[in-house]
N, C-alpha and C positions, 0 to 999 in steps of 0.2 A: 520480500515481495515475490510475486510469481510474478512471470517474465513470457508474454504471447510474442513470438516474432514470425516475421516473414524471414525465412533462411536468404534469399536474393538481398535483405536489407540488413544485414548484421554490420557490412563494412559503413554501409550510408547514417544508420545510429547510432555507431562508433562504440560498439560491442567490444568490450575487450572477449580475445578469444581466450588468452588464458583464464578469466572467471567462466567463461562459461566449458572448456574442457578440462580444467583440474579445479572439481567446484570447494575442495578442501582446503585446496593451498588459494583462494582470492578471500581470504579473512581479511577484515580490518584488524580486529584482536582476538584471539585465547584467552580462555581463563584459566588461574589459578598453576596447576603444576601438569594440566594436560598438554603436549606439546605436540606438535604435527609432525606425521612420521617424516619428511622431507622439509625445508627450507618453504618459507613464504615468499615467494616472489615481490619484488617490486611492482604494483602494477603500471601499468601506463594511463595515463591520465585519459579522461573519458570528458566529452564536451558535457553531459548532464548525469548526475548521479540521481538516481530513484534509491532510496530508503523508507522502506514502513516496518510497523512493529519494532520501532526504535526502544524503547522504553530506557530509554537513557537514564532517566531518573536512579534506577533498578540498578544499573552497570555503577551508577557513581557510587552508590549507598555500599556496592559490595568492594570499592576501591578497584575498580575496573574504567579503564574507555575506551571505550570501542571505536577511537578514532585513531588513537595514537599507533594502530598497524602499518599507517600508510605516512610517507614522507610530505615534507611542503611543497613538493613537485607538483603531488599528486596533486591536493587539495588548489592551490592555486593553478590549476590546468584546467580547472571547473567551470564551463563556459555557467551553471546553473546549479542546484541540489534543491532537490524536492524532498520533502520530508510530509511520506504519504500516510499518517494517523499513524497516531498514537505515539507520539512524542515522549509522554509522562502522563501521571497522574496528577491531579489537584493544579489542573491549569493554571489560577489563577495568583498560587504561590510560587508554584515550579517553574512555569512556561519561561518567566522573563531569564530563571537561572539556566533553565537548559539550554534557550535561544544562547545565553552569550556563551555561554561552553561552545556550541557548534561556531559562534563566531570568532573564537581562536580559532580554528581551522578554515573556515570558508567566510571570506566577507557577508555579513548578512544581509549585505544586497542585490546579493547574487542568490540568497536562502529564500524558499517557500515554500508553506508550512499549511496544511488543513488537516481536521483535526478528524480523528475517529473516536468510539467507544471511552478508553482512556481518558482522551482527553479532555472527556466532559464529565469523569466522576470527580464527584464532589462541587460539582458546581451543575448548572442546569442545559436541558439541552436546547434551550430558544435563547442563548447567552451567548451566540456566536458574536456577537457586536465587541464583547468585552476581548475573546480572543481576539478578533482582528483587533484590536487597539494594540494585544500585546506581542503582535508581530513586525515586521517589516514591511514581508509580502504574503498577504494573508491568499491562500491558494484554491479556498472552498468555489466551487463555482468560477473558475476561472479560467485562462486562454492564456498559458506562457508560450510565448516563441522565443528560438531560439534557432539561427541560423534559417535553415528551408524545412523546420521541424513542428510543428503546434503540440502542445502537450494540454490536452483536457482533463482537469482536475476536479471530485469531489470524491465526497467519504462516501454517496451512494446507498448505504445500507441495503437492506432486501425487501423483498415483498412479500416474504415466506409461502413462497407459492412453487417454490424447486421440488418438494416431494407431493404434489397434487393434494395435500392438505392444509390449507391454510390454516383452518382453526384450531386444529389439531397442533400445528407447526407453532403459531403462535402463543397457544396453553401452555407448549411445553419450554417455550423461551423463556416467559413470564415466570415461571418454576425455576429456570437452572441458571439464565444468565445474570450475570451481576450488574450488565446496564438496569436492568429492573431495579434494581436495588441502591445501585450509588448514583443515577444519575435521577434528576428532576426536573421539575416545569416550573419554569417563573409564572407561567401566565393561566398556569390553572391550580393556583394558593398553595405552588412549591409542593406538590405530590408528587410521588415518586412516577419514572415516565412508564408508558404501556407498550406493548407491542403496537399497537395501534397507532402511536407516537410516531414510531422511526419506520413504519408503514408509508405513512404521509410524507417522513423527509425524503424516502425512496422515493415517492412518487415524482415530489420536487427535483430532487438529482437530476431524475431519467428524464423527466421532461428537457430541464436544464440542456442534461448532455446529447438529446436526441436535436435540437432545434440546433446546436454546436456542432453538430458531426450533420449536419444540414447546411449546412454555413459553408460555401465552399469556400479551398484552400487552396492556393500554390503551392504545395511541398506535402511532406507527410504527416500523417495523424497521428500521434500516441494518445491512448486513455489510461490517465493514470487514476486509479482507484482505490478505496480499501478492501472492500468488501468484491467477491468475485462477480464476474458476470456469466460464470459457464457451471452447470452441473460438474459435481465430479472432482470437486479437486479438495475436501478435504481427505481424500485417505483415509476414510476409517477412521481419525482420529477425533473426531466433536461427536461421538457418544448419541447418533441420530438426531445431532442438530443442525445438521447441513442448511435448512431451509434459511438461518440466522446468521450463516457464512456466505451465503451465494444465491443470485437470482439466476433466472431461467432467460438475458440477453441475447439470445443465439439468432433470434431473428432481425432485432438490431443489429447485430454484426453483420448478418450476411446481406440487409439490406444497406449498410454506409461503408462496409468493409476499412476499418481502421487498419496503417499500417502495425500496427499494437499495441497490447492492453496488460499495462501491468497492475499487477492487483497484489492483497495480501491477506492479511486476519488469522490465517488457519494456523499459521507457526509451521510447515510443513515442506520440505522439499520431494516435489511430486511434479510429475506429469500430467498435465490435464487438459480436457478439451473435449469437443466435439468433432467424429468423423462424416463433418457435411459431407463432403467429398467419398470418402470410402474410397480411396487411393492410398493411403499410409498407414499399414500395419503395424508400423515400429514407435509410430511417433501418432498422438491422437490430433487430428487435425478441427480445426475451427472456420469453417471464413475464408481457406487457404492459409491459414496461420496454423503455427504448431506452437503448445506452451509445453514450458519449463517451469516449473517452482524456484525460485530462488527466498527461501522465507528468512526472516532477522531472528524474531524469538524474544525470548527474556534473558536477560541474564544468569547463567547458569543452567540454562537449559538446551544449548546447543554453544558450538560457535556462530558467532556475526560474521555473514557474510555480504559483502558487495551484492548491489544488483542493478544493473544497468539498461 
């Protein structure tokens, strides 16, 4: 996940500070025969873990788990775990097996789960009814609290309107991503979905999440998301598909000012943000927030890291 915080509020979201200054040693697991040049730490247990770009599926297939880094300390110290899309693929086979895998570690009543990209290939994408059946606590559109914290939940998608061409942004999504491809619509005779599709669920989200972040609270706000809400933070690395990783929220933020928004999709540990302010040189600021990247990945393509 990428990780927006207010620096004043690290101790009050219960940041562990070792993941976030030795961002190599807060692995859950390594793979294979790559070993970290120093020892992994212990971490200390965190009231709510954020995980996206899980694809657990991927870790078991390669005889990998990406859980087994961290002790029964840890996991039962978890006032919560959110598991922010992308779970696995072929939801409807997998879901129930990777749910109970994560529920040797974390009671699965304390687990919640909304689903992004992944977890709608091979099944469709107006089928979220059948995922919530096959969760506990199904997380789409939703309001976890926890302690004097609210955590606002959806998958969000984009509006591909980040690089001032939309039409443009969405030809070229329709061409390169594989949601075009593996996911579908029950309710227009099972065709493959359009840009236009997850257009509309953005719409849905944002509205969702603007009338939530409306909603006053006693305590602070997290936005937890898949898809970003700031220009900027894939890094060069989506081959000028940014507009299908990230919307243009910045005015949302700086009009509900969340205490933070963590997000993911890009695979990518970077910095990113917006300098509303034009005060912080070092660190790109948002809102008064400054983010961090903390991204998961695939298996085999980086280590899994925590992110909190």
């Amino acid at each position: 996940m990428h990780d927006v915080f207010e620096g004043a509020h690290h101790d009050a979201l219960a940041v562990d500070t070792i993941a976030l200054q030795h961002d190599c040693h807060a692995m859950i697991a390594h793979l294979g025969e790559v070993e970290p040049a120093t020892p992994i730490p212990e971490m200390t247990p965190m009231p709510v873990l954020v995980l996206g770009d899980l694809h657990l599926d991927q870790w078991l297939e390669q005889g990998s788990d990406p859980f087994g880094g961290q002790g029964v300390a840890f996991w039962t110290g978890l006032d919560a775990l959110i598991i922010a899309g992308d779970l696995c693929d072929k939801p409807k086979v997998r879901w129930p097996t990777m749910l109970a895998h994560v529920g040797r570690y974390v009671s699965l009543d304390r687990a919640h789960v909304f689903p992004d990209n992944h977890d709608f290939y091979h099944h469709v994408l107006d089928g979220e009814a059948r995922l919530e059946d096959l969760s506990t606590h199904y997380a789409q559109k939703r309001q976890i609290v926890t302690g004097d914290t609210r955590f606002l939940c959806c998958t969000l998608w984009t509006d591909f309107a980040a690089g001032g061409d939309v039409s443009g942004a969405m030809a070229e999504a329709r061409q390169w991503m594989n949601y075009y491809r593996f996911i579908r619509m029950q309710g227009a005779k099972y065709r493959k979905i359009r840009p236009e599709d997850t257009r509309e669920v953005h719409r849905d989200h944002r509205a969702w999440l603007e009338s939530a972040l409306a909603t006053p609270f006693a305590g602070r706000t997290v936005v937890v998301t898949h898809h970003g809400p700031v220009p900027g933070v894939a890094d060069g690395k989506t081959l000028g598909l940014e507009p299908t990783y990230t919307s243009d929220l910045t005015a949302l933020i700086d009009r509900y000012q969340p205490d933070a928004w963590l997000f993911g999709h890009t695979h990518t540990h970077t910095h990113a943000g917006h300098d509303a302010a034009g005060t912080d040189p070092d660190r790109q600021r948002l809102a008064g927030l400054f983010g961090s990247c903390r991204g998961c990945g695939r298996a085999g393509q980086y280590p899994r890291r925590l992110a909190s």
